[in-house]
N, C-alpha and C positions, 0 to 999 in steps of 0.2 A: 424639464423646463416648464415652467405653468405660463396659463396661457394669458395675454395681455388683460388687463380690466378696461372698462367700459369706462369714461367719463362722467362722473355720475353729476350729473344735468337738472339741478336747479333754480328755478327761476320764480323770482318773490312775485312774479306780475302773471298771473293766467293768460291774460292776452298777449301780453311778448308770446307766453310758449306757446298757445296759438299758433300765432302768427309761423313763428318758427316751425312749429308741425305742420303746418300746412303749405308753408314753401319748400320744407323738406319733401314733402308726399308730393310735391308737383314736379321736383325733379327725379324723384325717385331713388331714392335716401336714405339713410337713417340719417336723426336727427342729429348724430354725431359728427357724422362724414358729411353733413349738411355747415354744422357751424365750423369744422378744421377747415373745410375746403376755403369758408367766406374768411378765416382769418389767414389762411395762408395765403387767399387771394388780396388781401389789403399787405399785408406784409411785402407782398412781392410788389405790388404798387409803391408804396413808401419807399424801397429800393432803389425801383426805378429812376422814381423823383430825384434823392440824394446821388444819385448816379450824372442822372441831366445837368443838377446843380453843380458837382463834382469837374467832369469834365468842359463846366462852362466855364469855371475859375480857372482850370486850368487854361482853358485857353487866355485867359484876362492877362496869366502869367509871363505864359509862353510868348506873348504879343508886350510884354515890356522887356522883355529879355532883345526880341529882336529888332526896337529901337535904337536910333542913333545917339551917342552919349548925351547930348546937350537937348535931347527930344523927350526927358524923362520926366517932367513934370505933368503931372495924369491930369485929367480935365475932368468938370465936375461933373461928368456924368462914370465916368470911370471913381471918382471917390465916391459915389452913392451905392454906387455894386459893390 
């Protein structure tokens, strides 16, 4: 089995890579396991978010379900959401 390759890590702007080597070398890093770590940390952010979002609908849902029949016309703050 051969062994995984490297990312190979160009970047048109000196200073971004700077920047990035030098925040890598401050956490003690490669530069690689420096930028997976920060996209997998935004990723898991973004999740989060649509998750918060997710279960807020659902409750929007779940709270017209358990209205009374003649109680079901939503208020205009319920049709902005």
């Amino acid at each position: 089995m051969s062994e995984p390759k490297a990312i190979n890590l160009r970047f048109p702007d000196p200073g971004q890579r700077a920047a990035i080597a030098a925040a890598a070398k401050a956490e003690g890093v490669s530069m690689q396991e420096y930028i997976l770590g920060a996209a997998y940390a935004r990723a898991t952010a973004l999740e989060g978010r649509f998750l918060d979002a997710f279960r807020a609908s659902q409750a929007r849902s779940g709270d017209a379900f358990t209205r009374e029949p003649g109680d079901t016309d939503p208020t205009a703050e319920q049709r902005t959401a």
